[in-house]
C-alpha positions as CSV (number, residue, x, y, z in Angstrom):
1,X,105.2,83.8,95.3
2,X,104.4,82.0,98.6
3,X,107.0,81.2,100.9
4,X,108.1,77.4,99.7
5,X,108.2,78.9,96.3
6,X,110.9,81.4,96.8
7,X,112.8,78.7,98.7
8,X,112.4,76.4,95.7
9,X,113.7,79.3,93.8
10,X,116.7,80.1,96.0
11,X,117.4,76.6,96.0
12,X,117.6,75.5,92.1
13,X,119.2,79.1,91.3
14,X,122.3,77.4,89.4
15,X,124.6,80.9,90.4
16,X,124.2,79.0,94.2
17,X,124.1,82.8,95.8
18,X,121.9,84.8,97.0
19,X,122.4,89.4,97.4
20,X,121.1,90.8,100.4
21,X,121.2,94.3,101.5
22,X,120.0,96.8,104.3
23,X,119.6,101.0,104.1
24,X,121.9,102.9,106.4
25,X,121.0,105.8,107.5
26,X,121.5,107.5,104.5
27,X,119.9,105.9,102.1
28,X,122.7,103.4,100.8
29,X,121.9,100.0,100.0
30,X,124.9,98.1,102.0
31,X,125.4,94.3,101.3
32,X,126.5,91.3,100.7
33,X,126.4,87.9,99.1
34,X,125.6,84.7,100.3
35,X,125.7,81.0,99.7
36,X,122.4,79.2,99.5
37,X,123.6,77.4,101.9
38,X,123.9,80.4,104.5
39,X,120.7,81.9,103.1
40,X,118.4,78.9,103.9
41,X,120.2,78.7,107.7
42,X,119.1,82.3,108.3
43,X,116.1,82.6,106.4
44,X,114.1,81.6,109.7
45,X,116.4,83.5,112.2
46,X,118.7,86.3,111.9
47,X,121.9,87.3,110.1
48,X,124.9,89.4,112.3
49,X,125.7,92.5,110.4
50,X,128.1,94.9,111.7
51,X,126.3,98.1,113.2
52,X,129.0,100.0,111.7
53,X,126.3,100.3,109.0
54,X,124.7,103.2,111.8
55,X,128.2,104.6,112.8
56,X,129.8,105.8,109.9
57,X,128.7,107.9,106.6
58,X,128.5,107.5,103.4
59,X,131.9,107.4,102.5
60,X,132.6,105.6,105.6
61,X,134.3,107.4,107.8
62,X,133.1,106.9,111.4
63,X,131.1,109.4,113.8
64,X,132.4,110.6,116.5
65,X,129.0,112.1,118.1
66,X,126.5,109.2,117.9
67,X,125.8,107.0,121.0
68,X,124.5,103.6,119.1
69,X,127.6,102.7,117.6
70,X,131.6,103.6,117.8
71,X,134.6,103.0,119.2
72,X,133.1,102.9,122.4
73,X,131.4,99.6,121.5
74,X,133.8,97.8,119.4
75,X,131.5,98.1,116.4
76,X,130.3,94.8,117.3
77,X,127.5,92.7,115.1
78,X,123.7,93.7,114.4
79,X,120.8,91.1,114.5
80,X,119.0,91.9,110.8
81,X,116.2,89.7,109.8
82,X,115.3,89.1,106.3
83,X,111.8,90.3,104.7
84,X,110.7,87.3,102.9
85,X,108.2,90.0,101.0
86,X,110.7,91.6,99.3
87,X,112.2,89.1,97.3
88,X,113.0,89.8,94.2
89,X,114.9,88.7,91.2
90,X,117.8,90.9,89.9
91,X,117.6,90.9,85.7
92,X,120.8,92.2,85.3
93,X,122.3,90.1,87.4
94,X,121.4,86.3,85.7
95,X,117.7,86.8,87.7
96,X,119.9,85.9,91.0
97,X,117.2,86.1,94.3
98,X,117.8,89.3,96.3
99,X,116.4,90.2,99.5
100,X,116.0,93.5,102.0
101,X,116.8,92.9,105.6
102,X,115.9,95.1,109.0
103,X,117.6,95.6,111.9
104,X,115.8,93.6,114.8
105,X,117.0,91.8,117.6
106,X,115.9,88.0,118.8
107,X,113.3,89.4,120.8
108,X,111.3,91.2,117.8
109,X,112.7,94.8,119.2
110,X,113.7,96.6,116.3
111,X,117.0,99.0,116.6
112,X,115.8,102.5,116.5
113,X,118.5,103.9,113.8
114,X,116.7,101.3,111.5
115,X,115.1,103.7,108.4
116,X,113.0,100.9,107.5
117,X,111.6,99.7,111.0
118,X,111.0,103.5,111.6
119,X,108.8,103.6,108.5
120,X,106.9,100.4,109.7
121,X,106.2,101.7,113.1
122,X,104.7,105.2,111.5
123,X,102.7,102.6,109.1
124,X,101.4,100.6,112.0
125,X,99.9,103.6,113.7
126,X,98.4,104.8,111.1
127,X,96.3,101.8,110.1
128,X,95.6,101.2,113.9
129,X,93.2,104.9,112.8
130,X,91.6,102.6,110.2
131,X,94.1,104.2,107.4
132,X,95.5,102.5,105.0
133,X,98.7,104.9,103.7
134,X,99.2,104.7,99.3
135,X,102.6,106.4,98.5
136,X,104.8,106.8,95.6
137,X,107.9,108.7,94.8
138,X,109.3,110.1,91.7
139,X,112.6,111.3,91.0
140,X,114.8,113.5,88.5
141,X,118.6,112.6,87.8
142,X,121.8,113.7,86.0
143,X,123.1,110.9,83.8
144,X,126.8,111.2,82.4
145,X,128.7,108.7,80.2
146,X,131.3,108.0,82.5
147,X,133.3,105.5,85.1
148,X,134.3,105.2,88.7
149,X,137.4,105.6,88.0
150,X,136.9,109.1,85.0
151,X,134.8,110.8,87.6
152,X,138.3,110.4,90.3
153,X,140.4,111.4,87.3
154,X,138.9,114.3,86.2
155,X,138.1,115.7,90.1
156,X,134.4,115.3,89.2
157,X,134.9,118.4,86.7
158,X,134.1,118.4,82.9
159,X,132.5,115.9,83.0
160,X,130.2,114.3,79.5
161,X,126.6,114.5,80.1
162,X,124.6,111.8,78.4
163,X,122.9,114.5,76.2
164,X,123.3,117.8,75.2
165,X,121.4,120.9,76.2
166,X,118.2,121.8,77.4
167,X,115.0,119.1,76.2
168,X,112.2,118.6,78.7
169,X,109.8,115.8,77.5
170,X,112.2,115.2,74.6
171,X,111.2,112.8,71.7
172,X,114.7,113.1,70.2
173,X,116.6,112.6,73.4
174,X,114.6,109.1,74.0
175,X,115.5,107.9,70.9
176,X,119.5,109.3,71.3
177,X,120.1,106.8,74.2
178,X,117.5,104.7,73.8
179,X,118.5,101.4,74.9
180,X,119.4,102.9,78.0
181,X,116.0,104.2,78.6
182,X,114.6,100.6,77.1
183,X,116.4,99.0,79.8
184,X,115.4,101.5,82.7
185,X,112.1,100.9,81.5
186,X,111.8,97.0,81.3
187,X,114.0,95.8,83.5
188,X,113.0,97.6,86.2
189,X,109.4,95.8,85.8
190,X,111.0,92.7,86.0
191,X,112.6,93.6,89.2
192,X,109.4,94.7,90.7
193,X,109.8,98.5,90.9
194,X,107.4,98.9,88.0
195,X,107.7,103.1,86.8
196,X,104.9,104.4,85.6
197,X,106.3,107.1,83.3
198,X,110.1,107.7,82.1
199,X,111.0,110.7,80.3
200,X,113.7,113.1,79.4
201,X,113.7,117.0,81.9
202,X,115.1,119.9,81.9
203,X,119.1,119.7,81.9
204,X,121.8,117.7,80.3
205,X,121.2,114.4,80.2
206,X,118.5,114.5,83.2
207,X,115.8,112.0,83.2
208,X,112.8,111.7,85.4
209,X,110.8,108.7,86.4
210,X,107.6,108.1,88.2
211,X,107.5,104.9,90.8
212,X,104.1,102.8,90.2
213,X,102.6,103.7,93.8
214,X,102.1,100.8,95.9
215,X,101.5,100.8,100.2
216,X,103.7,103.0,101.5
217,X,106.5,100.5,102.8
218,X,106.0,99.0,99.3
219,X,106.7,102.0,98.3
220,X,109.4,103.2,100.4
221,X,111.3,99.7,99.1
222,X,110.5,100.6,95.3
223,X,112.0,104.1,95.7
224,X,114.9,102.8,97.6
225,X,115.4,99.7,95.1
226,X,115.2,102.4,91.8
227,X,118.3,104.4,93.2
228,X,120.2,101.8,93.1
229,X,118.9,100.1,90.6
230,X,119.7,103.0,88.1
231,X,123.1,103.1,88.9
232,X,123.6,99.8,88.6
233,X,122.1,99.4,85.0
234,X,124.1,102.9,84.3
235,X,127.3,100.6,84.6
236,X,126.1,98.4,82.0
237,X,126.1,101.4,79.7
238,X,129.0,102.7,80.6
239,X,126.4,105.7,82.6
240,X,127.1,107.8,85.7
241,X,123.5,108.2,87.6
242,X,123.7,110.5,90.1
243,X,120.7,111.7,92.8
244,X,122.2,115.0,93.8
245,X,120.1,117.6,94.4
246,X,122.1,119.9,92.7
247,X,125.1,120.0,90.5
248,X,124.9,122.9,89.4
249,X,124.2,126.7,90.5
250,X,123.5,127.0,86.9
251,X,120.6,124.3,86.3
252,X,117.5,123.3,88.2
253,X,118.0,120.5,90.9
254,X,117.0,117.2,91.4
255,X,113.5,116.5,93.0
256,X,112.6,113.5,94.7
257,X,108.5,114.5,95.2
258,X,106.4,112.1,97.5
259,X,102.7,111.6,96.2
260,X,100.3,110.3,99.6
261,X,97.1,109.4,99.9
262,X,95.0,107.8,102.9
263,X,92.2,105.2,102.3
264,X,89.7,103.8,104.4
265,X,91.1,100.1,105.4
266,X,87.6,98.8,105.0
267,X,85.9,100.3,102.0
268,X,89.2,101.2,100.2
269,X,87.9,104.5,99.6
270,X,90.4,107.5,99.0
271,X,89.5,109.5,102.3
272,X,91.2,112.7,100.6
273,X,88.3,113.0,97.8
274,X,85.1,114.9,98.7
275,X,83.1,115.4,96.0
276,X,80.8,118.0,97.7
277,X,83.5,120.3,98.7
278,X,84.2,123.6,96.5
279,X,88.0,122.3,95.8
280,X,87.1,118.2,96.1
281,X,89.2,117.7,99.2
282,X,87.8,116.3,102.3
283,X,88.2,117.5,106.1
284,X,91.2,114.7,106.4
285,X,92.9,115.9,103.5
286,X,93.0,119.1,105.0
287,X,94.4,118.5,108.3
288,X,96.6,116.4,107.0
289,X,98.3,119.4,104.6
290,X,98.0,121.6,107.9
291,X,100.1,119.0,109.9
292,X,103.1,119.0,107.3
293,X,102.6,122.7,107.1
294,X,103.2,123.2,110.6
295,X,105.4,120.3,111.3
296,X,108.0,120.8,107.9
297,X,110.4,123.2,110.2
298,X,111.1,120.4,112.8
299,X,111.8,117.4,110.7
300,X,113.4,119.1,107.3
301,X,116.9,117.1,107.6
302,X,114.5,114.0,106.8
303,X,113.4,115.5,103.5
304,X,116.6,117.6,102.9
305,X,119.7,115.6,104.3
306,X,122.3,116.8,102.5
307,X,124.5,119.9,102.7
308,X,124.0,119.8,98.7
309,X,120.0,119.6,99.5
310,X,119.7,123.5,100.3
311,X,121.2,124.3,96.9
312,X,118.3,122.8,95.5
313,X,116.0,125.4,98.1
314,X,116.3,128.5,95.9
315,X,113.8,130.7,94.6
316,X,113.3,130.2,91.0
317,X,114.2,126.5,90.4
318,X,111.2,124.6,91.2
319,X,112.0,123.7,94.5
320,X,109.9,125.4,97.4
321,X,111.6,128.3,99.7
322,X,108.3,128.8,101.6
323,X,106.0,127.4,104.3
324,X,103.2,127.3,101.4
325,X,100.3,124.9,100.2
326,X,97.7,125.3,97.0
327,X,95.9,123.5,94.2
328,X,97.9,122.3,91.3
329,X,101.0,125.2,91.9
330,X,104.0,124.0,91.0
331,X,105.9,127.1,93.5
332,X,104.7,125.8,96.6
333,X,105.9,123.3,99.1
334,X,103.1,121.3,99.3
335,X,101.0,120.9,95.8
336,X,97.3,119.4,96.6
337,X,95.9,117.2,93.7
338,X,92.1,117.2,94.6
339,X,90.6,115.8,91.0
340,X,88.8,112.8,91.0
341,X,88.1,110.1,94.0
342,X,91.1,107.6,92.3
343,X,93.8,110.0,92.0
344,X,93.5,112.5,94.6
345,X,96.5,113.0,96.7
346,X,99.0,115.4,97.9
347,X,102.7,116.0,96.5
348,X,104.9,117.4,99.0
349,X,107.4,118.9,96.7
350,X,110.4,119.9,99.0
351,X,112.1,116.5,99.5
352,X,115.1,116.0,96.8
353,X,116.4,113.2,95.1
354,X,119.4,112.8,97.9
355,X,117.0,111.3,100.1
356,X,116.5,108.5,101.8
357,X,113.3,107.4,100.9
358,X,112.1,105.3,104.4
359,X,112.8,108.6,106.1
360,X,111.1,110.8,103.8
361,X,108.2,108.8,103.4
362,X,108.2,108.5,107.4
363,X,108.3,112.0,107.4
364,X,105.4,112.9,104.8
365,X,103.0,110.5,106.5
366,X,103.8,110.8,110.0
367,X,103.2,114.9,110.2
368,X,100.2,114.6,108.3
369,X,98.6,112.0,110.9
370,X,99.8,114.8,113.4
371,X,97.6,117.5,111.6
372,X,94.5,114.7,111.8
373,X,95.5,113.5,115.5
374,X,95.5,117.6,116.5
375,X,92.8,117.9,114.5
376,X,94.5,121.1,112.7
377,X,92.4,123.3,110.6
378,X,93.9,124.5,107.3
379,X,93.5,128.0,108.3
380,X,96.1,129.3,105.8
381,X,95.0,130.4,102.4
382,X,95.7,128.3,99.3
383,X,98.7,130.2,97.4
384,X,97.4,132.5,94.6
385,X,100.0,132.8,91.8
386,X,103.9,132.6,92.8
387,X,104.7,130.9,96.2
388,X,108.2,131.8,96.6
389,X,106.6,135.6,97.2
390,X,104.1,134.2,99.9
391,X,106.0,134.7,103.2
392,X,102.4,134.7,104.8
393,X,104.0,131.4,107.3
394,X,107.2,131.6,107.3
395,X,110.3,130.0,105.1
396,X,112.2,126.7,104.9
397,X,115.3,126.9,107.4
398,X,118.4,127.8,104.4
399,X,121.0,125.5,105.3
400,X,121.4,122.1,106.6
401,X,123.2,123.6,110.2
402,X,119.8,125.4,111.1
403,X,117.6,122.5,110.2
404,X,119.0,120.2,112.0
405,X,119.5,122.4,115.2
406,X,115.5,123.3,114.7
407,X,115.1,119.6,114.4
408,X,117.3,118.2,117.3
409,X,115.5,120.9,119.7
410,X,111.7,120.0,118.0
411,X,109.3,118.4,120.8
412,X,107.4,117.5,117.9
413,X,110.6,115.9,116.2
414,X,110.9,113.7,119.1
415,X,107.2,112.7,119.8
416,X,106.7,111.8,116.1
417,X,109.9,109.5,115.8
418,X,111.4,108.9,119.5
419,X,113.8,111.0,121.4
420,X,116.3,108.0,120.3
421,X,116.3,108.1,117.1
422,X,115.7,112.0,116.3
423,X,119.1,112.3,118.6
424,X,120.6,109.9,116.7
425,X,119.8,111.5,112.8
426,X,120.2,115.0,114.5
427,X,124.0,113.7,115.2
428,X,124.4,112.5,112.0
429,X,123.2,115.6,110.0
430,X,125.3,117.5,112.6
431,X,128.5,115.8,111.1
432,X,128.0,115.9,108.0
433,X,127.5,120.0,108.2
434,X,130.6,119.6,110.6
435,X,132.8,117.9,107.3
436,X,131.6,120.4,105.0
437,X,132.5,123.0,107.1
438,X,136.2,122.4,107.5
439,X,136.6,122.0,104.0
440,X,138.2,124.4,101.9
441,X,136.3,124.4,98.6
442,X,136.8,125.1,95.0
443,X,134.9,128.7,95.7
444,X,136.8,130.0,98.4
445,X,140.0,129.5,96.2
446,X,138.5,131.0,93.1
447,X,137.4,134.0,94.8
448,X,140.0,134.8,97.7
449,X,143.5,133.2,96.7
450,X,144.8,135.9,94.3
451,X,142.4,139.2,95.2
452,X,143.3,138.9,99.3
């Protein structure tokens, strides 16, 4: 749709409202709605938003260790201007317009908390190196038939998984729930995060879907948009969809893999494909794996933000423990896909499906550009057989407290994404380990209360 046309949309819409929403640091869509009235005087402009969106966390409670926002401030409005290119209409929601907004002041400077701006810049640069960046991300969840309010009144215990047992790639366990699925499926295409594939994994009512890929801001919005998106379809079903990494010490986590690929801007060609080469993958491709290989220790809070996010890290669960790369090996952290000259890309399997997708997407692309910038030679072998035995370069820092100290220290962190912003994230991740680590939890009383 051209511009006129969404107006002419917004404008005949008989609900006379409009949903608009930002990502916080996090992740989390936070929004609101509007008339049409106050849509069409800001469409042009800018809407104020309180920056409390960058001072507090996911369950809102505010930091008290980041400098962009606080007390100190008076938490007072944000500029965000709208992004005519992501309209959309929300099917489960009477096909009301819906719109993504970024944080950017009157003078075009964009605020450098702002997941989405962040992504942008990293985009812009690498197309001003004649690349044009094709993402996509998929992601694995747990599904429960439950409430809001069942999940507070059974203290998140017990609860009823959607199906029963273990059923990768089930048949049955499609047809079981299947107008959930149905409307995952389709109503998703309407809203313009098209999947590619939708199917049942292994665990408990677990599904995993694969995001059509798209530009990588495209698809940083889809990935972002399906999150959500689930959930909010999940309520029409009476369905819990979480994106923890894990649940459970007892069942494989939750991945959210990125899939990347760079094409020449001019001839479209997939500059990762070289037909010549022994393994099909061309010099770029190459330094590009070598720049996440060496780059992965300084900016893992991006791809693993959560304290729940190292649960996932374990040997044995398909997620990666080690600094490791190969052909096609599902044990390795990054898993190169060199087959034919459409399809060939890398999957960088570490990142969860906790993330925030602008930031992990920022992440993927931006370290690999560092690996072609450096011009970094893949001097390290591919991965023969079971990576979480090949210590040959090192392992993933194992909690959330040492990647982000390694991250907040990183002269690489801060010359890929600004001393501002790494400082910022670093103090974010810093207090979330800091909230974890003052609470008692449900192991410490198990195993100390009676025995010491």
């Amino acid at each position: 749709m051209i511009a006129q046309e969404i107006l002419d949309y917004v404008n005949q819409h008989p609900s006379g409202k409009v949903k608009l929403a930002v990502a916080d640091i996090d992740g989390v869509l936070r929004g609101k709605y509007v008339s049409t009235d106050k849509f069409l005087s800001i469409v042009e402009g800018r809407l104020g938003f309180c920056d409390v969106t960058f001072g507090w966390d996911m369950n809102d409670a505010a930091y008290d260790n980041v400098q962009f926002t606080g007390w100190h401030t008076g938490y007072p409005d944000a500029l965000v201007q709208l992004d005519m290119n992501t309209f959309r209409k929300i099917p489960w929601e009477n096909d009301i317009p819906f719109f993504l907004g970024d944080f950017i002041n009157a003078d075009n400077v964009p605020a450098v908390v702002c997941p989405r701006q962040l992504l942008k810049k990293v985009v812009y640069e690498c197309e001003q190196t004649g690349f044009k960046p094709y993402f996509s991300q998929e992601f694995e969840w747990f599904n429960f038939e439950e409430t809001p309010s069942s999940l507070n009144e059974k203290g998140f215990q017990n609860l009823k998984t959607l199906s029963p047992g273990m059923f990768g790639y089930s048949i049955l366990r499609s047809s079981l729930k299947n107008e959930f699925m149905t409307d995952l499926f389709e109503l998703l295409k309407r809203f313009e995060v098209p999947i590619e594939g939708l199917h049942t994994e292994t665990g408990p009512g677990v599904y995993e879907a694969a995001i059509t890929y798209a530009d990588a801001l495209e698809a940083a919005d889809r990935a972002t948009l399906f999150k959500t998106a689930v959930k909010e379809i999940g309520y029409k079903h009476g369905i819990i969809a979480t994106f923890m990494a894990k649940i459970t010490e007892n069942l494989p986590g939750c991945s959210g893999h990125v899939h990347q690929s760079l094409w020449d801007l001019e001839s479209s060609k997939n500059l990762f494909y070289e037909e010549k080469d022994e393994q099909q993958m061309s010099a770029i491709m190459r330094s590009y794996i070598a720049g996440q290989l060496y780059c992965l220790p300084h900016i893992l809070p991006m791809l693993a933000p959560t304290i729940n996010s190292y649960k996932r890290l374990v040997e044995g669960a398909w997620a990666p423990t080690t600094l490791t790369w190969s052909v096609d090996n599902r044990t390795v952290a990054l898993r190169a896909l060199p087959f034919n000259k459409k399809s060939t890309r890398l999957e960088t399997r570490v990142v969860g499906s906790d993330v925030n997708p602008y930031l992990a997407i920022a992440a993927c692309l931006a370290t690999g550009l560092y690996g072609i910038k450096n011009q970094l030679k893949l001097k390290q072998p591919a991965t023969v057989g079971n990576g979480y035995r090949d210590y040959s370069n090192g392992t993933l820092p194992n909690n959330l407290y040492e990647a982000t100290l390694q991250m907040k220290n990183s002269v690489v962190a801060k010359e890929l994404f600004g001393e501002d912003f790494v400082n910022h994230f670093t103090a974010t991740r810093d207090w979330e380990w800091r909230q974890f680590s003052k609470t008692v939890t449900d192991w410490e009383l198990k195993r100390y209360m009676e025995i010491i």
